[in-house]
N, C-alpha and C positions, 0 to 999 in steps of 0.2 A: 772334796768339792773344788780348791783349786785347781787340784791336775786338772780335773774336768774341763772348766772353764780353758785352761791352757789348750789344750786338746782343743779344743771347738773354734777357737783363736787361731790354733795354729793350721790347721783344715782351711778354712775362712779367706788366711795370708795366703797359703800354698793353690787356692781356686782363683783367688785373684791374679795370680801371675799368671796364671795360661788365658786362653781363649775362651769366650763365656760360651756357655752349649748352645744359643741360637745365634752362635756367628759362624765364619771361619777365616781365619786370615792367612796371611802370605809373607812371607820375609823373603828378601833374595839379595844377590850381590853378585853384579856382572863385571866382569871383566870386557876392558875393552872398549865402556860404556862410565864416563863418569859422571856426565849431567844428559839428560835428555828425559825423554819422555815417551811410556804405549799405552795403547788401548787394552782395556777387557770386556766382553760382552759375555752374556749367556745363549746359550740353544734353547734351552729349556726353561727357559721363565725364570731363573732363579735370582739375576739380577735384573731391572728394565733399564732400557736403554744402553750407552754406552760410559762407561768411567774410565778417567785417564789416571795413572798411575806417574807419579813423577819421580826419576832417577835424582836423587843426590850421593855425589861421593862412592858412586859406582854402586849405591844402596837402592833398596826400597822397602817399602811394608804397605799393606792391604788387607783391609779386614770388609766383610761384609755382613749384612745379616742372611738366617742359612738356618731352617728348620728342616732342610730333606736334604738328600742326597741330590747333586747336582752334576754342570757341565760348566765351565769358562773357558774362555778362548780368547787367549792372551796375543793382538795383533802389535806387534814391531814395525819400527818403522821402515824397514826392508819387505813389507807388508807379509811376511810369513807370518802363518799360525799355529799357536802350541796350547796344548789342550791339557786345563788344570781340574782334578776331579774333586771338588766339593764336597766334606761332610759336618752335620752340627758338631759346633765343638771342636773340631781339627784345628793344627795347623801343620802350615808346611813350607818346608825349605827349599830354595833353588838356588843352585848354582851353574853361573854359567858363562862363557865367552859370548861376547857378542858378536863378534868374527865370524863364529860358527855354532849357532843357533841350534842343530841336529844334533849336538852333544847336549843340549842341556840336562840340568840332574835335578829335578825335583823328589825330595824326599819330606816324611813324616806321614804319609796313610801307607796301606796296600797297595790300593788303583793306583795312584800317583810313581810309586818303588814298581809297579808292574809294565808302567809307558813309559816309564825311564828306560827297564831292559828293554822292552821293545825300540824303542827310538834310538837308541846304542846301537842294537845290534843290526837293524835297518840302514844308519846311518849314513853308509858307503853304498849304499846296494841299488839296484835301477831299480825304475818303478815296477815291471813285470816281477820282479825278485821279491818287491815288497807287498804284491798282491799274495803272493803265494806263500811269503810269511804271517802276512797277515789271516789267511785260511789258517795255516798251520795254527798260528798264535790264539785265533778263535776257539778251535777244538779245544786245545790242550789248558782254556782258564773260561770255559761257557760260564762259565759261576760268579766271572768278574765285570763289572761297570765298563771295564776295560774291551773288554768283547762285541758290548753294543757299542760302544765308540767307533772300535776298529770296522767294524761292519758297515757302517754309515757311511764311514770318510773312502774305504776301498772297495765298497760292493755296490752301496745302496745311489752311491752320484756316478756311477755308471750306465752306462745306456746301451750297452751292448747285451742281449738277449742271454745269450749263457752267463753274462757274468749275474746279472739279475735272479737267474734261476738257479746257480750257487749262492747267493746271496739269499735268496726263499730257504736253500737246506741247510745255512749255518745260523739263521735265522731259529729255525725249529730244531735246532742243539741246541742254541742259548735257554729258549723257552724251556727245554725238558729241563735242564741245570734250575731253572728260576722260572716256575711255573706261578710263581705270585706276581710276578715283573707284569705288570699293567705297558709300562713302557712298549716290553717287548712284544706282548699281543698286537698293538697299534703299529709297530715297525713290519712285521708278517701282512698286517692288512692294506699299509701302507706300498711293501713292495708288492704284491699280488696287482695294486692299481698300477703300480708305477710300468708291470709289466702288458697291460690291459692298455697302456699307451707307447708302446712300441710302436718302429717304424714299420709301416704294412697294415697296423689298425685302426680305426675309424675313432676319432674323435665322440668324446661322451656329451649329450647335453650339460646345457649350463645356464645360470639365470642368475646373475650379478645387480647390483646397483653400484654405479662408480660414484667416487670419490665426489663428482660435480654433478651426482642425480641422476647421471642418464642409466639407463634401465640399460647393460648387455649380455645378448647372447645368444649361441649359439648360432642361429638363426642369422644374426647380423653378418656371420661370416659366408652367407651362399653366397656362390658363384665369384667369389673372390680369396685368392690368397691369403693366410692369415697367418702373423705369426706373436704366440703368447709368451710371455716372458715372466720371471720374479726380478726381484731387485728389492733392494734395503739399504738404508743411508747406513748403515752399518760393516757392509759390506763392498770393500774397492773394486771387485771386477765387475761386482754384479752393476755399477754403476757405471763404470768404464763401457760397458755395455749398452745401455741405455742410451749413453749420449750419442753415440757413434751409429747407434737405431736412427736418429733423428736424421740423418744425411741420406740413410737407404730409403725411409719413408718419403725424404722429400724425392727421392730420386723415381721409387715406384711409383710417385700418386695414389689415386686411385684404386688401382690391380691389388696392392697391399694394406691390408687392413690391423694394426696392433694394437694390444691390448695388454699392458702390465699391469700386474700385479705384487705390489709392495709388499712385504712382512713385516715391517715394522710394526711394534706394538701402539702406535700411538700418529690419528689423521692430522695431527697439528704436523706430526715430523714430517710428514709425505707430505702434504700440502708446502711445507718450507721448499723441499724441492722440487718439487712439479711447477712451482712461482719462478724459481731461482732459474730453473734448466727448460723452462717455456714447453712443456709435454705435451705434443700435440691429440697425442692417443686418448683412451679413456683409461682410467688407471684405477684398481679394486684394492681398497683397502679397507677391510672390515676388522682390525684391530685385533685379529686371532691366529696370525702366523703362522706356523706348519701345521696350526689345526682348523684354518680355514676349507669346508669344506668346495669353494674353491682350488684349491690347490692339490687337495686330497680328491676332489672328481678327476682332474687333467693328468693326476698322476706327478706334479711338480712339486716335489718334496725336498728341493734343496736350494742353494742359492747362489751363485748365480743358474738359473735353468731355464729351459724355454722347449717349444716344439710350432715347428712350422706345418700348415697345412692345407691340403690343396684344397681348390673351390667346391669337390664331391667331398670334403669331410674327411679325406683319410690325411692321417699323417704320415707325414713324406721328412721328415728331419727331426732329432730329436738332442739335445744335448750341444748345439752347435755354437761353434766358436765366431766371432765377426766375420774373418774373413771364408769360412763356410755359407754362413749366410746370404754375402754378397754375390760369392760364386753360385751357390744353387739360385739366385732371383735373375742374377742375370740371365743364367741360361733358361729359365722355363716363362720369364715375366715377357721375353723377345719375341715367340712364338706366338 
């Protein structure tokens, strides 16, 4: 009866030191890096909002809670991001220079030892080299967490037609490998819209309530210019974007009609900044993120995104960058 006891004690000690099965945490130690501070968010609802993670002594540790399989995305303050894959009860280690961030090494799951070779061996490579690793990479682990990642980050925030429509067929690899992935069914349906909002097709109806009541849609945009956007206080470009909007709208009047669309999980966060940054537009925050089916009608399924459109409804720009935008209004708003 004592062994017993001893046994059940010693079980008890040895659960205690690891990670409880509805968390999962992080250890790391960077080089290069002895006090500072980054950000981690989730994609996927697993955490809400944003947590800051604090470096001491070139250390750190983070735990969260964690019943599913997840996504984080760990922002540095060189604003790069590196993508931690979440399971109950994990943990996992990183190591890494803060110099050079594309070497880091996360180890203790699968998925995580599987974006480590991937991110190694990427490392050095241009971005056309690493779309094409990234297919290859897709095929050869359709069965890994690691797959729908890669597909998102180099196929699915692409806006170029063939790349979308390779993105639909490694899409339906991942599916046969993981025919129970609910995720991945929604990503298939997701890019079929996304491709449904190419340059050369017409805009889908829509029927919003902004943030301040007002009823928008579709409709509001005849016979003028429009151009729709996402953004999330979460996200540096998408907002770098946003503000830099506010100069081209005052500069258009009229002609130019916008309308963004925040992802944030929460109207307090977006109302702090639409106060903060005076947004003159109407701006759609219904607290459901990439599963608003706002953003799922328009086909804008990433973040930062946008698609401009002419006064008949068709879309004429999709995925554009500032100074894109500028140059395409100048020249069609003068006419």
């Amino acid at each position: 009866m004592k062994r017993l006891i001893y046994y059940i004690l010693l079980t008890l000690v040895f659960a205690s030191c690891g990670t409880k099965s509805s968390h999962f945490s992080i250890e790391g130690r960077f080089l290069s890096m002895n006090q500072g501070e980054f950000y981690i968010y989730s994609t996927d609802g697993l955490i809400e909002g944003v947590d800051t993670i604090k470096v001491n002594g070139g250390r750190f540790t983070y735990e969260t809670p964690c019943n599913t399989k997840g996504i984080l995305i760990m922002v540095f303050p060189n604003f790069s991001e590196h993508v931690i894959f979440a399971e109950p009860g994990e943990k996992v280690n990183i190591n890494a220079n803060a110099a050079n961030l594309k070497e880091m090494e996360v180890e203790g799951t699968d998925d995580n030892e599987l974006m480590t070779a991937f991110r190694l061996q990427t490392s050095k490579m241009s971005p056309p080299e690493c779309v094409r690793k990234a297919s290859q990479f897709i095929k050869d682990n359709a069965d890994s967490h690691v797959a729908e990642y890669l597909l998102n980050k180099y196929f699915v925030v692409s806006n170029d037609y063939s790349t979308l429509k390779e993105a639909e067929q490694l899409a339906e690899e991942i599916y046969k490998a993981q025919p129970q992935n609910g995720n991945v069914a929604r990503l298939i349906s997701s890019i079929k819209a996304m491709r449904k909002s190419s340059v050369g097709t017409r805009i889908g109806s829509f029927s919003a309530i902004a943030i301040d009541g007002r009823k928008v849609t579709n409709a509001d945009l005849k016979n003028k210019y429009a151009f729709i956007f996402t953004w999330a206080q979460w996200n540096y470009d998408s907002q770098t974007l946003m503000r830099q909007m506010k100069q081209v709208k005052e500069d258009s009047g009229d002609k130019l009609a916008v309308i963004g669309i925040n992802l944030d999980a929460s109207q307090e966060r977006c109302n702090t900044t639409i106060r903060r940054d005076s947004l003159p537009w109407p701006t759609i925050c219904d607290e459901m993120s990439f599963e608003s089916p706002m953003t799922r009608g328009l086909g804008l399924l990433t973040v930062p995104d946008n698609i401009l459109v002419s006064p008949n409804g068709d879309i004429i720009g999709h995925g554009l960058t500032i100074d894109e935008i500028k140059e395409k209004l100048k020249s069609i708003l003068k006419k």
